[in-house]
C-alpha positions as CSV (number, residue, x, y, z in Angstrom):
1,X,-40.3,31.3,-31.3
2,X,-41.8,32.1,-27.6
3,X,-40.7,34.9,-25.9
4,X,-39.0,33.0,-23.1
5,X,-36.6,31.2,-25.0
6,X,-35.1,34.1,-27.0
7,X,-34.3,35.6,-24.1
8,X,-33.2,34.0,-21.5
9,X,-30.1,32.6,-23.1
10,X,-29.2,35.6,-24.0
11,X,-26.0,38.0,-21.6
12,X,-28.4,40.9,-21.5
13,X,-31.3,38.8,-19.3
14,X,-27.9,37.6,-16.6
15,X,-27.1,41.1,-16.7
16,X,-30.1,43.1,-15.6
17,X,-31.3,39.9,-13.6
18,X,-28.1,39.4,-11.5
19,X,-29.4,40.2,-8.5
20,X,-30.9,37.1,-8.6
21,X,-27.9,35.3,-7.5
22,X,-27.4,32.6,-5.2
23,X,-27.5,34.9,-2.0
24,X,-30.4,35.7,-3.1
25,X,-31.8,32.7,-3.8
26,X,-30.2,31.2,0.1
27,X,-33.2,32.3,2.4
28,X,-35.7,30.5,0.2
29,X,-34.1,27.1,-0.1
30,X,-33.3,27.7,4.2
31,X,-36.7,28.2,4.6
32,X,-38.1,25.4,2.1
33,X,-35.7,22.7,4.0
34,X,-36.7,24.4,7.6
35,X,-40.3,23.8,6.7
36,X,-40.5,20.3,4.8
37,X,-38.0,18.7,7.2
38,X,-36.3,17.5,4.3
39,X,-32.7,16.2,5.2
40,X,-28.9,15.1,3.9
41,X,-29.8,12.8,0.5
42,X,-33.7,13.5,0.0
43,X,-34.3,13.9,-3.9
44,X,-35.3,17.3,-5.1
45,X,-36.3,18.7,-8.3
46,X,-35.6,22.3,-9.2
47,X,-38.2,22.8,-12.2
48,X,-37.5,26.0,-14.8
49,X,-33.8,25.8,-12.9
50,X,-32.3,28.7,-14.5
51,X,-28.9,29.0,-13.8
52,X,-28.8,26.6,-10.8
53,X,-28.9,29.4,-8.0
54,X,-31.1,27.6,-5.8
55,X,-30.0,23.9,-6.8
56,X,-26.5,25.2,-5.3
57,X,-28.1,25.6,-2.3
58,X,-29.9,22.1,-2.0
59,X,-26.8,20.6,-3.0
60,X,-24.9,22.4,-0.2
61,X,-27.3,20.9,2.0
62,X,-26.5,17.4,0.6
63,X,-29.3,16.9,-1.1
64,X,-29.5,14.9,-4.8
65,X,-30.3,17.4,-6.7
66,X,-32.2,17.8,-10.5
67,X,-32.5,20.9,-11.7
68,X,-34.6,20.7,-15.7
69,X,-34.8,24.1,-17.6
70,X,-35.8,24.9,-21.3
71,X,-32.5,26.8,-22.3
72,X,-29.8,24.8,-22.6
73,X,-27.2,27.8,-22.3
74,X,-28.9,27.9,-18.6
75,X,-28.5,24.4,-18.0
76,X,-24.7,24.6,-19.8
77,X,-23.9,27.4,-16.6
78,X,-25.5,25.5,-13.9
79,X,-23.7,22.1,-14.7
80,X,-20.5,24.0,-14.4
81,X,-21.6,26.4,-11.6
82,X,-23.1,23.0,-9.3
83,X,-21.2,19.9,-10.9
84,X,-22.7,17.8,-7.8
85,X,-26.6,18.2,-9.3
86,X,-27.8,17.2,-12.1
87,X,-28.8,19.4,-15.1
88,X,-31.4,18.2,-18.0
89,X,-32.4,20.6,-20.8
90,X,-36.2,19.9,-20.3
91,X,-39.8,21.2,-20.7
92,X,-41.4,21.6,-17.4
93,X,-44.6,20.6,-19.1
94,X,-43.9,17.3,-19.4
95,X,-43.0,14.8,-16.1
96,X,-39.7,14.5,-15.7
97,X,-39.4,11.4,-13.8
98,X,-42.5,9.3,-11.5
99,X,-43.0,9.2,-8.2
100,X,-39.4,9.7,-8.1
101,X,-38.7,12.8,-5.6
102,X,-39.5,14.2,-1.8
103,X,-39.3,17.5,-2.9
104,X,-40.1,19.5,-6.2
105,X,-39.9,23.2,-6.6
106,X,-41.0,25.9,-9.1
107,X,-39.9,29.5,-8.1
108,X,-39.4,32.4,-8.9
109,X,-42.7,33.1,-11.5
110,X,-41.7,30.0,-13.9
111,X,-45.4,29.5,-15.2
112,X,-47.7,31.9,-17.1
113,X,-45.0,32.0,-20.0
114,X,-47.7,30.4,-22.4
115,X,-49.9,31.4,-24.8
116,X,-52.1,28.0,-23.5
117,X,-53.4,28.2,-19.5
118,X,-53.5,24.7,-20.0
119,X,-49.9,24.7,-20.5
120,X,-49.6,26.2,-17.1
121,X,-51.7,23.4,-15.5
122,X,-49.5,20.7,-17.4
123,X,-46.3,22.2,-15.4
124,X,-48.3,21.6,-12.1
125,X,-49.3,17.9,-13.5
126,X,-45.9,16.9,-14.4
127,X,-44.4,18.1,-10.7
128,X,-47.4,15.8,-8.7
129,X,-46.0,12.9,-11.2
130,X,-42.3,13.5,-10.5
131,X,-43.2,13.1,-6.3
132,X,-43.4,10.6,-4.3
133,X,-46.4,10.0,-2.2
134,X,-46.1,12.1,0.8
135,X,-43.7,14.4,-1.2
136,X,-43.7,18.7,-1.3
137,X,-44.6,21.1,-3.7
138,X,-43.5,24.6,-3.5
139,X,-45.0,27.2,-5.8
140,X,-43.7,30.5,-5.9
141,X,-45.8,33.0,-8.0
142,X,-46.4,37.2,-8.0
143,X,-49.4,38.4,-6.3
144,X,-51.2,39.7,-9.0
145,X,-53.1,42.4,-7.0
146,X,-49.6,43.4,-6.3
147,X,-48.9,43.3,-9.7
148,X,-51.4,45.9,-10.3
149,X,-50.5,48.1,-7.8
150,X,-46.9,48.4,-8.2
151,X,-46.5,48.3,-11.6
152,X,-44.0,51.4,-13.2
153,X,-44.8,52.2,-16.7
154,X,-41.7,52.9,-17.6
155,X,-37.7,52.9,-16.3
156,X,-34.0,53.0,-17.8
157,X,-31.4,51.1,-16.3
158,X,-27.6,51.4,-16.6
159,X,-25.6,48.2,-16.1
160,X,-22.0,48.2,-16.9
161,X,-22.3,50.4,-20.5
162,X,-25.4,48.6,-21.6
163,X,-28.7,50.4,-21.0
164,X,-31.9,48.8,-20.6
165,X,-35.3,50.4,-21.7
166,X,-38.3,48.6,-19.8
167,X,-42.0,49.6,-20.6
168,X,-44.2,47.6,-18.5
169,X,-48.3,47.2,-18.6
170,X,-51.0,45.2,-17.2
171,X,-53.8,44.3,-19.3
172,X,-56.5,40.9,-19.3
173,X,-54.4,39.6,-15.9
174,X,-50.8,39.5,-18.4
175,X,-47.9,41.5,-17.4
176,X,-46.0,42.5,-20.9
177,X,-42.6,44.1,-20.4
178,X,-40.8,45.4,-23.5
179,X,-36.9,45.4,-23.3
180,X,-34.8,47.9,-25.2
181,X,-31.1,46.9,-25.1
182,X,-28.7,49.6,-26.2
183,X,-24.5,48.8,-26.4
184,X,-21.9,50.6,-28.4
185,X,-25.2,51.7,-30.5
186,X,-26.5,48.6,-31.4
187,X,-30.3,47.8,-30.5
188,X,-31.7,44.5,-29.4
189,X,-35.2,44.2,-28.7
190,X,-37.2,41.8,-26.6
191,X,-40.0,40.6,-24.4
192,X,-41.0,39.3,-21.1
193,X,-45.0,38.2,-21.3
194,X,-46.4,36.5,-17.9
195,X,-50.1,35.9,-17.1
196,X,-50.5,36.4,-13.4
197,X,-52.3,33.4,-11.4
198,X,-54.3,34.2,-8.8
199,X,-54.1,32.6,-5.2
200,X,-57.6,31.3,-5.9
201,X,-56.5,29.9,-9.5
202,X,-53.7,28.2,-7.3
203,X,-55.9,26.4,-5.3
204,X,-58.0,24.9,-7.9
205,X,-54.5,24.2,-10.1
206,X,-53.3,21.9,-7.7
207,X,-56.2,20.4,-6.5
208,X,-56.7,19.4,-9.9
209,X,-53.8,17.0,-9.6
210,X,-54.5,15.7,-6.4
211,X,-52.2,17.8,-4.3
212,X,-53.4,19.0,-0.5
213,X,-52.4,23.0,-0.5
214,X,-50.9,23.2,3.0
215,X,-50.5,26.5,3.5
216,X,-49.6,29.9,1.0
217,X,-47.5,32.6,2.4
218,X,-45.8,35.7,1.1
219,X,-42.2,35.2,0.4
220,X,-40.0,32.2,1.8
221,X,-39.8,33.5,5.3
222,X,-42.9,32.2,6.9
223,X,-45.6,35.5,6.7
224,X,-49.0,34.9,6.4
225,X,-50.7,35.6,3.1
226,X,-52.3,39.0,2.5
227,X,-53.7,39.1,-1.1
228,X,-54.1,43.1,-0.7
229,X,-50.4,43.6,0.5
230,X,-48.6,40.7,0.0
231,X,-45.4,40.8,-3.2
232,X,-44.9,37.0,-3.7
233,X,-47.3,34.1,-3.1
234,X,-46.1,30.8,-2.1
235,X,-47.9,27.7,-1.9
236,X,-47.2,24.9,0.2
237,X,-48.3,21.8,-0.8
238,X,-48.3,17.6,-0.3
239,X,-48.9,14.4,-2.8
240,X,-50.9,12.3,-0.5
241,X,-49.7,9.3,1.1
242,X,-51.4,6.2,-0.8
């Protein structure tokens, strides 16, 4: 069973990821609408969804909102946490719909959970089908020079009476993260493994598919892309008018 869908069902990854909450998420889908221009009932696509944090956004907006995700225990949350969007348990790898919305987002490092690259480059194939032409694509990935600066070996974590565990390394471009989960002493184990994509990678990725890269920046406020300094890397990009 992959790594990804053992875990993110589970309480433990909600608990030690919940600041990534919908305030958190706010900024992003502000700046994503500032910048695409997209207004009240444009069609968007929230790919690897999660919980719905950013779909509840969109849909504040008034936008017509699908948010697809893997685990259906996500997808079971986000249809009671946004009831105005629409939630599909769904592999990103596979097009969801064709030529169907203006907007489709991935964010928040939701590809280089596979074993396959190729898998990766199916997730970027299957968002180009889902747009319309003249639609937006918004990657957000880590910068992996960032990555490799950053990275701390090792940290515990207490979060309401359950203690977390996290060894972290870097090795062939794959960040590996190994989760100890200690309550009332029982031990679960588990494991986050993400290959980092380089700006460069990007580039090629969704040119591959026929998408125009725009622009790539570092987080969702508008800051130009340093690939020394910069945490996140976002790239902006368009399906072509036919």
């Amino acid at each position: 069973m992959p790594w990804y869908t053992d875990w993110f069902g589970t309480r433990y990854y909600k608990l030690l990821y919940r600041h990534r909450n919908e305030e958190d998420a706010r900024p992003w889908v502000e700046a994503i609408l500032q910048r695409t221009g997209l207004g009240e009932g444009g069609r968007v696509l929230d790919l690897a969804c999660g919980r719905g944090r950013h779909a509840h956004w969109f849909n504040e907006a008034g936008l017509q909102v699908t948010g697809v995700d893997i685990s259906g225990e996500s997808i079971s949350e986000a249809r009671i946490a946004v009831p105005g969007a629409t939630f599909l348990v769904h592999d990103i790898r596979t097009p969801v719909a064709d030529s169907t919305f203006d907007l489709a987002v991935c964010l928040f490092t939701s590809i280089g959970y596979f074993d396959d690259s190729a898998d990766d480059q199916r997730v970027i194939a299957s968002a180009a089908t889902a747009l319309r032409s003249g639609g937006s694509f918004v990657l957000d990935l880590m910068n992996p020079h960032h990555v490799r600066n950053t990275l701390v070996p090792f940290e515990e974590i207490l979060l309401d009476g359950v203690l977390f565990r996290i060894e972290r390394s870097y090795m062939d471009g794959v960040v590996v993260k190994r989760i100890r989960v200690e309550e009332n002493g029982v031990v679960n184990e588990f494991q986050e493994r993400v290959r980092t994509i380089s700006p460069t990678e990007v580039l090629r990725m969704l040119g591959a598919v026929g998408l125009v890269v725009e622009d790539q920046t570092d987080g969702p406020i508008p800051r130009g892309f340093d690939p020394e300094t910069s945490e996140r890397c976002v790239t902006w990009a368009k399906k072509p008018e036919r």
